[in-house]
Structure formats: C-alpha cells, structure tokens
PDB file of N, CA, C and O in Angstrom, chain B, residues numbered from 101:
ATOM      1  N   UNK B 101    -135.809 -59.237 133.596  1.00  0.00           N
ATOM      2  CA  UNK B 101    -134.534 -59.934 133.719  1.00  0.00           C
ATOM      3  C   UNK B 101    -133.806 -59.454 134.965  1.00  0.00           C
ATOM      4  O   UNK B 101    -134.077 -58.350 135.436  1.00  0.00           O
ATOM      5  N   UNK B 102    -132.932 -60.211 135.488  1.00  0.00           N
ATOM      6  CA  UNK B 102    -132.409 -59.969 136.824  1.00  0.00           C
ATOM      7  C   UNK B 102    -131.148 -59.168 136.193  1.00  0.00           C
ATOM      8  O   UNK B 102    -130.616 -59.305 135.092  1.00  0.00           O
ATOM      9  N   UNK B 103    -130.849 -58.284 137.264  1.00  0.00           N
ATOM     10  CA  UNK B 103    -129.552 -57.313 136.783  1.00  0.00           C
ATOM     11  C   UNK B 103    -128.420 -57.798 136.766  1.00  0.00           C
ATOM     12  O   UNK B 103    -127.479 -57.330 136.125  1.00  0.00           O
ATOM     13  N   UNK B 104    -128.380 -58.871 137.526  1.00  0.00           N
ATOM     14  CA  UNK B 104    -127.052 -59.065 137.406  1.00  0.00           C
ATOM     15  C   UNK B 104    -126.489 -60.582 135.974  1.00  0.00           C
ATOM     16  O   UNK B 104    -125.503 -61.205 135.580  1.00  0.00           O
ATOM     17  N   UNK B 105    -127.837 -60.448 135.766  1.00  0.00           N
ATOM     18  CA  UNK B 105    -127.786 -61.686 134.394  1.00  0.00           C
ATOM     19  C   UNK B 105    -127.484 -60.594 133.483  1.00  0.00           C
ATOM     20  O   UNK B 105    -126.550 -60.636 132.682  1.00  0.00           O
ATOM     21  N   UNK B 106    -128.287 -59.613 133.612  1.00  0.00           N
ATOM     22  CA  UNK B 106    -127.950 -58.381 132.416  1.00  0.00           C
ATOM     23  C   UNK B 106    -126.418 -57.571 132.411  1.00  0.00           C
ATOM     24  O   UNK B 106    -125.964 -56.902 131.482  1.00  0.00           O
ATOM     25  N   UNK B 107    -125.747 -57.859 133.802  1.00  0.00           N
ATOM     26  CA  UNK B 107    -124.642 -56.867 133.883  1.00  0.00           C
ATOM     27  C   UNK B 107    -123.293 -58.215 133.487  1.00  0.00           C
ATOM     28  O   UNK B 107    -122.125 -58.034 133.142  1.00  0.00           O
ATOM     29  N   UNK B 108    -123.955 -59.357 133.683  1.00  0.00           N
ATOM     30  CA  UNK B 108    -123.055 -61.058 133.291  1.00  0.00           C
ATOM     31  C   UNK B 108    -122.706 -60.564 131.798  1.00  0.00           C
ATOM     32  O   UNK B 108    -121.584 -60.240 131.408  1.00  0.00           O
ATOM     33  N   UNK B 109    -123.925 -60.572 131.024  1.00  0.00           N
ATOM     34  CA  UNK B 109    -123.896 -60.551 129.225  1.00  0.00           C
ATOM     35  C   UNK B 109    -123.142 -59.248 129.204  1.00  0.00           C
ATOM     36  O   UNK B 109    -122.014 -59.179 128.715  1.00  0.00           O
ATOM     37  N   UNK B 110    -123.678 -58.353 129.663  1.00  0.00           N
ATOM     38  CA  UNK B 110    -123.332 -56.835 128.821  1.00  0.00           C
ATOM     39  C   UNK B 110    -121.986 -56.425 128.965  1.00  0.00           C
ATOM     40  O   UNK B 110    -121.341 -55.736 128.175  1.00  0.00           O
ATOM     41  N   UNK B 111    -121.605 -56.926 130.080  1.00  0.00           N
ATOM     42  CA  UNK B 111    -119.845 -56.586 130.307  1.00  0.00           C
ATOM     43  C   UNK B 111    -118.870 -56.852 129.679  1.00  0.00           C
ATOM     44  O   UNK B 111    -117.964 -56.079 129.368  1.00  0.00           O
ATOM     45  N   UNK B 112    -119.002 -58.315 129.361  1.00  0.00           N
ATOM     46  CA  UNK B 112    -118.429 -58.782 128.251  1.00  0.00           C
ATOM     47  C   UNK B 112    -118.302 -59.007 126.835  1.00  0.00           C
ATOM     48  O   UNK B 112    -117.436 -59.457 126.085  1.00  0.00           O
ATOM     49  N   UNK B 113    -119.616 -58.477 126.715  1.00  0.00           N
ATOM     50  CA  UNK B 113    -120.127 -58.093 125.105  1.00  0.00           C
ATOM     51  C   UNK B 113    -119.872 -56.745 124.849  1.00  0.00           C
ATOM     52  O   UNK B 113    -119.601 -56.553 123.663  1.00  0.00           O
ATOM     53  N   UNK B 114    -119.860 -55.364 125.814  1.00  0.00           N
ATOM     54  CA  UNK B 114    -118.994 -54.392 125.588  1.00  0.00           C
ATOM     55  C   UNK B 114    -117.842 -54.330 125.561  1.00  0.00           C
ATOM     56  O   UNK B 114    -117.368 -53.384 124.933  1.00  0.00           O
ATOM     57  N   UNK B 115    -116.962 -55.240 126.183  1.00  0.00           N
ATOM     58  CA  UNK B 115    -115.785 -55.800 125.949  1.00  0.00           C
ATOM     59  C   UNK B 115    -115.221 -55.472 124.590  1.00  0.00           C
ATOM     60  O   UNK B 115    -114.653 -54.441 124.231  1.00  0.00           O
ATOM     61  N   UNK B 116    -115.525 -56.680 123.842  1.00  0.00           N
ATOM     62  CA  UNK B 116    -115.389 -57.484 123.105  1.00  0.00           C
ATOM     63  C   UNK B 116    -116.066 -56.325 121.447  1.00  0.00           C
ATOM     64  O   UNK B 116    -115.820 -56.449 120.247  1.00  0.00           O
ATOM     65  N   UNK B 117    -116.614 -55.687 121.926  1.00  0.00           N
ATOM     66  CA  UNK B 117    -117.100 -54.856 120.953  1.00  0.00           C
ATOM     67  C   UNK B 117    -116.093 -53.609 120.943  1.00  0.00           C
ATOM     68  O   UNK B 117    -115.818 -53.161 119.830  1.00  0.00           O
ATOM     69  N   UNK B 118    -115.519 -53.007 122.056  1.00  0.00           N
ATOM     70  CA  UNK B 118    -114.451 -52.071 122.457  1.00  0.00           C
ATOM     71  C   UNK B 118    -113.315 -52.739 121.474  1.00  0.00           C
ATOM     72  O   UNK B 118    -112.816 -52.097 120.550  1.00  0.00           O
ATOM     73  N   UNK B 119    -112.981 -54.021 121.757  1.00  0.00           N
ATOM     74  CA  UNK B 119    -111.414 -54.503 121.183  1.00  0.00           C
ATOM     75  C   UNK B 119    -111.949 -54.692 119.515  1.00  0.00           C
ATOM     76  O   UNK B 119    -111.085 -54.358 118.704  1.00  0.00           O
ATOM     77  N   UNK B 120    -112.886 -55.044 119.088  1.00  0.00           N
ATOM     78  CA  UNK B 120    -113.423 -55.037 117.642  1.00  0.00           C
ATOM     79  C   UNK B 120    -113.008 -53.662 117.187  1.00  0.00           C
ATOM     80  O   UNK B 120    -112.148 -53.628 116.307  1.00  0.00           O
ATOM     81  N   UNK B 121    -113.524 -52.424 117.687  1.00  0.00           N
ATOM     82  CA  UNK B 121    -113.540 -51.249 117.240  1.00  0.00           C
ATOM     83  C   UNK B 121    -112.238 -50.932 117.178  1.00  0.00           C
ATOM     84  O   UNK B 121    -111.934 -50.441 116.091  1.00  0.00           O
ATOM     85  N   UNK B 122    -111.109 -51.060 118.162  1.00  0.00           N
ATOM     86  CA  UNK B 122    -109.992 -50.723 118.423  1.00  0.00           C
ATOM     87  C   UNK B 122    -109.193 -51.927 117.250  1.00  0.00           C
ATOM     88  O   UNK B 122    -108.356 -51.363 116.544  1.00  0.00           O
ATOM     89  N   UNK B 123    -109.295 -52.938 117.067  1.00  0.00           N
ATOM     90  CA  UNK B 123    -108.778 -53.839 115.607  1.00  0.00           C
ATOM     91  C   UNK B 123    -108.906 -52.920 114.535  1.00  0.00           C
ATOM     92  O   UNK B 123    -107.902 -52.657 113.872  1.00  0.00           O
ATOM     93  N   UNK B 124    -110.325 -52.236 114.189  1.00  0.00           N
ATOM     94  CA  UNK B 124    -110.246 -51.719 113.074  1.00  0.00           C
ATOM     95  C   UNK B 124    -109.642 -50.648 112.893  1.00  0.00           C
ATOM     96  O   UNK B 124    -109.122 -50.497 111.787  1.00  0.00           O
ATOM     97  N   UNK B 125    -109.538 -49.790 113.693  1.00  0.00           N
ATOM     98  CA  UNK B 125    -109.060 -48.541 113.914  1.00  0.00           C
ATOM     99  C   UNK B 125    -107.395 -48.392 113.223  1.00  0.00           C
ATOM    100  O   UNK B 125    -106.855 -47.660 112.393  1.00  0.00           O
ATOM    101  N   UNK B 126    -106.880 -49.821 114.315  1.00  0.00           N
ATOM    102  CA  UNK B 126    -105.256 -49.908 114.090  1.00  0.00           C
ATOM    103  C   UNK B 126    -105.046 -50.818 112.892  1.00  0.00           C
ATOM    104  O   UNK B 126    -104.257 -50.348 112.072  1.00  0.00           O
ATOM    105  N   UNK B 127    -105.428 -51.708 112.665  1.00  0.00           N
ATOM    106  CA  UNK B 127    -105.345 -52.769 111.429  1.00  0.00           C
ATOM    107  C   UNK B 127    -105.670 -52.040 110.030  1.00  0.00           C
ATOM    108  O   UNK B 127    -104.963 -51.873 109.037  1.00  0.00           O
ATOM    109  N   UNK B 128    -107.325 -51.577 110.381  1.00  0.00           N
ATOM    110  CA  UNK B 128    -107.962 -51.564 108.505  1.00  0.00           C
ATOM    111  C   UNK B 128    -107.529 -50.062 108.422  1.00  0.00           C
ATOM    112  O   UNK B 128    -106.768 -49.828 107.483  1.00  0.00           O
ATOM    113  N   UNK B 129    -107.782 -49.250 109.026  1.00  0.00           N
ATOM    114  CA  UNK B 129    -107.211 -47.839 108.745  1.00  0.00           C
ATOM    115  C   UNK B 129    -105.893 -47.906 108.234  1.00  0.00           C
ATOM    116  O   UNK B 129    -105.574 -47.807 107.049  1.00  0.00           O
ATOM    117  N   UNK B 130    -104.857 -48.150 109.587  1.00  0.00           N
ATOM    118  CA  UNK B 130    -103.441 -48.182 109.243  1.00  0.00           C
ATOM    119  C   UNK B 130    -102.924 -47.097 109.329  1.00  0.00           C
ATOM    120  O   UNK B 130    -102.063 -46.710 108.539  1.00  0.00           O
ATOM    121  N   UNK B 131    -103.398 -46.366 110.383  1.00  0.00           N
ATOM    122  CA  UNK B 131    -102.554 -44.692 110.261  1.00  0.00           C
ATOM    123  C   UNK B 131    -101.459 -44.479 110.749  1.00  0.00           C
ATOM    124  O   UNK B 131    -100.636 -43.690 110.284  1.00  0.00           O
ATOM    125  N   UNK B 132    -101.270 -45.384 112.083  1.00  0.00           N
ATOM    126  CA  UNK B 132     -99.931 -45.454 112.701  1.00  0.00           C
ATOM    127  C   UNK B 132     -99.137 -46.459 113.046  1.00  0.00           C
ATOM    128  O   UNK B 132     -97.992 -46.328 113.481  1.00  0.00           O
ATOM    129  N   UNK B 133     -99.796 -47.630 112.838  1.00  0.00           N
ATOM    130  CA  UNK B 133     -99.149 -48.812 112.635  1.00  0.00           C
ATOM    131  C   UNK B 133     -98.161 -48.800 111.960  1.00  0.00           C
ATOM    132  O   UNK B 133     -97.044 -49.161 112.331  1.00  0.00           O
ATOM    133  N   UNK B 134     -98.573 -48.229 110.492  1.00  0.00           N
ATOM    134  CA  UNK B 134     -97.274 -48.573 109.581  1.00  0.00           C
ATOM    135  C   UNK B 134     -95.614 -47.333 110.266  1.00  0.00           C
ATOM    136  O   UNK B 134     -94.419 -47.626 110.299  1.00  0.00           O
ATOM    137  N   UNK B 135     -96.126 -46.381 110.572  1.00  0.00           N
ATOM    138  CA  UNK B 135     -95.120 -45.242 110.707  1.00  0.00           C
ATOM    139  C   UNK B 135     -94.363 -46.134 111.822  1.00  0.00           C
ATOM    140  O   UNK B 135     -93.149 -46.261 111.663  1.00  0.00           O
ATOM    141  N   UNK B 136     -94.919 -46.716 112.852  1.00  0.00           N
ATOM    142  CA  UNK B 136     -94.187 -47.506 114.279  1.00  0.00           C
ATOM    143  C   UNK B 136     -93.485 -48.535 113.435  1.00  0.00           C
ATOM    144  O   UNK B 136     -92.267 -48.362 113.384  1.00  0.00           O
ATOM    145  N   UNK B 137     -94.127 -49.949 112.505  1.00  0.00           N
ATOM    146  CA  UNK B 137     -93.269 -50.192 111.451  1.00  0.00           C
ATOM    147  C   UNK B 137     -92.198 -50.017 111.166  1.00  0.00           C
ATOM    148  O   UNK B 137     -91.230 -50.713 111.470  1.00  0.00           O
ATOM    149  N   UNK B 138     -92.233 -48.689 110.302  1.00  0.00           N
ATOM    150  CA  UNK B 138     -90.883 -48.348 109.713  1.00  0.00           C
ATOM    151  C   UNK B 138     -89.718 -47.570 110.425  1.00  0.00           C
ATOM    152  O   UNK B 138     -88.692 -47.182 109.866  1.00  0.00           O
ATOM    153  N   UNK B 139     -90.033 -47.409 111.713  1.00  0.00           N
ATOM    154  CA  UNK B 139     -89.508 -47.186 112.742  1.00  0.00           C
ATOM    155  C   UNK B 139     -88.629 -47.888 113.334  1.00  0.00           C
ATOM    156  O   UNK B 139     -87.454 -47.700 113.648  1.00  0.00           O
ATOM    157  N   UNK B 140     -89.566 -48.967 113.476  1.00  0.00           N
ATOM    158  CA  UNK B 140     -89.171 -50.252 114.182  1.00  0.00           C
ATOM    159  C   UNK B 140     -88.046 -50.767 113.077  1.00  0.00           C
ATOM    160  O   UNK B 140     -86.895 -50.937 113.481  1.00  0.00           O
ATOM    161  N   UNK B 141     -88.295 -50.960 112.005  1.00  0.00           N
ATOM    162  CA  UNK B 141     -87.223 -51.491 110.598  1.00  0.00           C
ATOM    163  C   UNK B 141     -85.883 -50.913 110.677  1.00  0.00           C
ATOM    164  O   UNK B 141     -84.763 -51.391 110.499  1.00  0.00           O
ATOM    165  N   UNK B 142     -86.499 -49.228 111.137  1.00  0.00           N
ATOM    166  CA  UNK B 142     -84.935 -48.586 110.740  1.00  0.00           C
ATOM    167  C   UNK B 142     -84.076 -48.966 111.637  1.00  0.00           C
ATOM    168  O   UNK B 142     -83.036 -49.575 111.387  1.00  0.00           O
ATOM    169  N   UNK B 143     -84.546 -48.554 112.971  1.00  0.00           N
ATOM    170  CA  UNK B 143     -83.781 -48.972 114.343  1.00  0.00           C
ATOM    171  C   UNK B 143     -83.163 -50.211 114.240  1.00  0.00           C
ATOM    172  O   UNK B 143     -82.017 -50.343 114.670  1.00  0.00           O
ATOM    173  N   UNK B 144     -83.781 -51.168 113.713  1.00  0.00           N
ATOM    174  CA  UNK B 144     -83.264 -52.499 113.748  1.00  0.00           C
ATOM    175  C   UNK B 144     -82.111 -52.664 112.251  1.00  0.00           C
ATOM    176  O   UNK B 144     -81.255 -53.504 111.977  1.00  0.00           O
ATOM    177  N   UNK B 145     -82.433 -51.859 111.784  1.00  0.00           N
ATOM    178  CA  UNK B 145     -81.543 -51.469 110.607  1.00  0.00           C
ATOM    179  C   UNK B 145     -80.039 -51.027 111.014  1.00  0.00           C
ATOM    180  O   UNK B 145     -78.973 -51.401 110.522  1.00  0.00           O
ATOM    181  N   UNK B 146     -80.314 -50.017 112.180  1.00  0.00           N
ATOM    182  CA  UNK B 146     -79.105 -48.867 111.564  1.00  0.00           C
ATOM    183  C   UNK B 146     -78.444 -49.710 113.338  1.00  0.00           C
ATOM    184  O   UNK B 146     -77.213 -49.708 113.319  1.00  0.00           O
ATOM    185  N   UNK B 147     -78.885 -50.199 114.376  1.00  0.00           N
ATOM    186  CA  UNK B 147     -78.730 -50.361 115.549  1.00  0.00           C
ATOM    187  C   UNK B 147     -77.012 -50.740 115.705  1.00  0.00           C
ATOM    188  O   UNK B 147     -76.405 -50.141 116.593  1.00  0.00           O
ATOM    189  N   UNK B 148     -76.299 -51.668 114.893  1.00  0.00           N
ATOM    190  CA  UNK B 148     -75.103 -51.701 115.032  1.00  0.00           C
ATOM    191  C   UNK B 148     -74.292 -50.395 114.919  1.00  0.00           C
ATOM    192  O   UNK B 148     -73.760 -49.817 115.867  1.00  0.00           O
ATOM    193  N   UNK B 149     -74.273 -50.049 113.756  1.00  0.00           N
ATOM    194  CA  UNK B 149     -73.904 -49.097 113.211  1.00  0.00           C
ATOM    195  C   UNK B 149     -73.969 -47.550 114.119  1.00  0.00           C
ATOM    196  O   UNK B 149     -72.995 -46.811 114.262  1.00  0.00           O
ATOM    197  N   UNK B 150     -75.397 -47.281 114.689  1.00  0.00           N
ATOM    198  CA  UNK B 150     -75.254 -46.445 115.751  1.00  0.00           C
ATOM    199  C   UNK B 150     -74.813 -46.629 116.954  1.00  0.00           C
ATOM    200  O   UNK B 150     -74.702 -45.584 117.594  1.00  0.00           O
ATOM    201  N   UNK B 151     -74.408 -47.954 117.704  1.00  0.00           N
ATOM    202  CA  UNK B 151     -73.858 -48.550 119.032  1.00  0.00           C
ATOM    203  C   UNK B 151     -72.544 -48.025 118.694  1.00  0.00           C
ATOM    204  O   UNK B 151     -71.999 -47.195 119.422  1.00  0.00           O
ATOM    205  N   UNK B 152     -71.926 -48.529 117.472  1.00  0.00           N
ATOM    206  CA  UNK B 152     -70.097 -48.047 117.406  1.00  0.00           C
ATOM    207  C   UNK B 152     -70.126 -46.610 116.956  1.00  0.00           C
ATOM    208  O   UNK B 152     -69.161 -46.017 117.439  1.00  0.00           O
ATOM    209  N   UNK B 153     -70.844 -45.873 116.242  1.00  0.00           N
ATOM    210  CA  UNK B 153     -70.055 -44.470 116.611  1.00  0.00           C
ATOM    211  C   UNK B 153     -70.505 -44.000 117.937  1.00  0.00           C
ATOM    212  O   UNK B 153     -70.050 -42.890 118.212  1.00  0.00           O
ATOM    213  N   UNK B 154     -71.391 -44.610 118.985  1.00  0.00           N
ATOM    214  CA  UNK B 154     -71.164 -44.646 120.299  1.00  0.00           C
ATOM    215  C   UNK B 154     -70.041 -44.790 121.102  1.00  0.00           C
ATOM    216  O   UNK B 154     -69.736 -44.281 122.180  1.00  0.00           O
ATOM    217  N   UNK B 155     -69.439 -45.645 120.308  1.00  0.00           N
ATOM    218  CA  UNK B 155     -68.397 -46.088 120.928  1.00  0.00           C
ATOM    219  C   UNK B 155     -67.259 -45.498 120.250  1.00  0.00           C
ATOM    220  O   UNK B 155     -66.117 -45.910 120.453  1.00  0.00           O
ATOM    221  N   UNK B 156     -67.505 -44.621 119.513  1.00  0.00           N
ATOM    222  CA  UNK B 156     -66.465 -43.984 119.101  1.00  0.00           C
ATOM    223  C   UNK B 156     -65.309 -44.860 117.934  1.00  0.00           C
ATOM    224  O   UNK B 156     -64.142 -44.678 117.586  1.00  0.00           O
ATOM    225  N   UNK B 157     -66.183 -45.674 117.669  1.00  0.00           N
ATOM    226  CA  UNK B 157     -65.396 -46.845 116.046  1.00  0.00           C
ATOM    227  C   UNK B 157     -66.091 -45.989 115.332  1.00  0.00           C
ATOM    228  O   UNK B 157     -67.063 -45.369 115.764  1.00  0.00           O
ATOM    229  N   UNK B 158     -65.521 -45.883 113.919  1.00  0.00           N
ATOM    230  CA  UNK B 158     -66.055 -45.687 112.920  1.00  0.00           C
ATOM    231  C   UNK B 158     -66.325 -46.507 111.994  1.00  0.00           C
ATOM    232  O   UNK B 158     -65.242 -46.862 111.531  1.00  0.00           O
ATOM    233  N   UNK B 159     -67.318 -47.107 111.358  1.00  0.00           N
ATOM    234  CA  UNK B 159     -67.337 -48.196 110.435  1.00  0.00           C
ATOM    235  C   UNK B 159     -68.327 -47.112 109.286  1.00  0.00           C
ATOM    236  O   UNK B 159     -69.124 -46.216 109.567  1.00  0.00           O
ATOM    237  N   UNK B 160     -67.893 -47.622 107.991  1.00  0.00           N
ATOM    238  CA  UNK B 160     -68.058 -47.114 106.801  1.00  0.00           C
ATOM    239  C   UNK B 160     -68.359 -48.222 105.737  1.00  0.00           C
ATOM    240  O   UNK B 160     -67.781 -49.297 105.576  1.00  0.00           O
ATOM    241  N   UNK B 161     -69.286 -47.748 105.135  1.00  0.00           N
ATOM    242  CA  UNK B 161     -70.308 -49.089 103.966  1.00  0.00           C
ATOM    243  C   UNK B 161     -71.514 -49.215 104.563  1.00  0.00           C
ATOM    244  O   UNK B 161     -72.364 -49.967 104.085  1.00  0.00           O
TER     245      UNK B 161
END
C-alpha cells in the first residue's frame, strides 16, 4: 500500500478513536464533570447575591 493512502486512513481513524476514548472517560466515568456541574449551578445560584455584597448592599432571604 502506498504511504500516503495509509497515513490518509490512519490519521483520521486515530482521530476519531482519541475523541471516543476521551467521551468515555468524561461522560461514562463522570469523575469531574459532575463536580464542574455543581459548580457551575452554585455560581449561577448565588451570582446576584454575591455581586451586591460586592457592592456593599446587603440583601437577606
């Protein structure tokens, strides 16, 4: 086979096998996905609330 027919297929089929491995890793495991998650939740949670005692308001509730 000519090399560069072999380096056409293989580049992109290591590709594609790299981002497979890296799906499972972050998806089916789930080791840090979820922690960035609930991260992401709180921030978006608490974000008003921490802007004004930035600002030196106090809001309570």
């Amino acid at each position: 086979m000519d090399p560069l027919l072999l380096a056409t297929i293989g580049l992109p089929l290591t590709i594609v096998i790299l981002v497979i491995i890296g799906f499972y890793k972050l998806f089916i495991k789930k080791k840090r996905i979820t922690f960035l998650y609930s991260f992401r939740q709180y921030y978006r949670a608490n974000y008003f609330r921490i802007s004004r005692r930035a600002e030196g308001i106090s809001i309570r509730g």
